[in-house]
N, C-alpha and C positions, 0 to 999 in steps of 0.2 A: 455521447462522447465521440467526439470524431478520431477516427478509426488511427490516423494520421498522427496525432499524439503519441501514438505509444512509440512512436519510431523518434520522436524527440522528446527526452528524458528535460522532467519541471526543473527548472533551473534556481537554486536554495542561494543564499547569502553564507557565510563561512559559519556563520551565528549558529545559523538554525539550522545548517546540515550537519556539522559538529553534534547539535545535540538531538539531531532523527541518526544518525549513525552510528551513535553512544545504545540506541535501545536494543535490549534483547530481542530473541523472536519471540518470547513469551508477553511482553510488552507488546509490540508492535500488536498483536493475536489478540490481544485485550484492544486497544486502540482504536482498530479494525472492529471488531464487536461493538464498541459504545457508539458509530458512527452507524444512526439510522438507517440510514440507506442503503447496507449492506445485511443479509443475514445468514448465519455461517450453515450451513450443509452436512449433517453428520453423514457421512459416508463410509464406504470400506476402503476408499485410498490410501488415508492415513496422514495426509497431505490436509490442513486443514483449506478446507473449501466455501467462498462465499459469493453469493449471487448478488443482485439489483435488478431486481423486478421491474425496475422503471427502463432499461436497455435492452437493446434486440442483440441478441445471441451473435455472433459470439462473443462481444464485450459487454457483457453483465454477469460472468464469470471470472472468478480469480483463483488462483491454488499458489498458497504460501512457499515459497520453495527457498526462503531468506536462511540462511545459517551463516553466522557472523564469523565462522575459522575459515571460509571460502574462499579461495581468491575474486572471487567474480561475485562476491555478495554487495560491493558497492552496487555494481551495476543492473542487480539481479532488484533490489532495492530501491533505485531511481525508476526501475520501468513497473514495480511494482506499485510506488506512488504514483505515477501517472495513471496508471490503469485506473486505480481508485479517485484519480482526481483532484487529491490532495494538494493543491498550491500552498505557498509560503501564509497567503493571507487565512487559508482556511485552516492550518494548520493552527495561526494564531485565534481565530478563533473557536476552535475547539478546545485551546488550551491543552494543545498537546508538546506547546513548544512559546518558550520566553521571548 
């Protein structure tokens, strides 16, 4: 991942941020789990934590910190999909979004 990305948030259609937006953090935490190339970190932070073994440190770590009553959980949620990598097309194909 280039490092660069995370300083500009994936850019969604009205469609399909409308309904990445709509998701719980329970949801998104499920999501997150069924995408291989992540895998979650039981830890004592509390904070649910997940790696990718296939990237050099320090971006192949993630800690969920999304709570939807936030003010700033839009934005806390755009940079949390880039981190993961998530674009609109992979999103369609995961079938995590119509």
């Amino acid at each position: 991942m280039n490092p660069t990305a995370l300083l500009s948030c994936p850019h969604y259609s009205k469609q399909v941020w409308d309904q990445v937006k709509s998701w719980s953090r329970k949801e998104l935490l499920h999501k997150i789990s069924r995408d291989s190339r992540w895998e979650r970190l039981w830890g004592k932070s509390g904070h649910p934590t997940f790696v990718n073994r296939h990237l050099r440190p320090p971006f192949n770590t993630i800690v969920v910190h999304v709570d939807p009553k936030r003010k700033s959980a839009t934005y806390i949620l755009k940079l949390t999909l880039a981190k993961l990598g998530w674009t609109e097309d992979y999103l369609r194909t995961m079938g995590y979004v119509r």
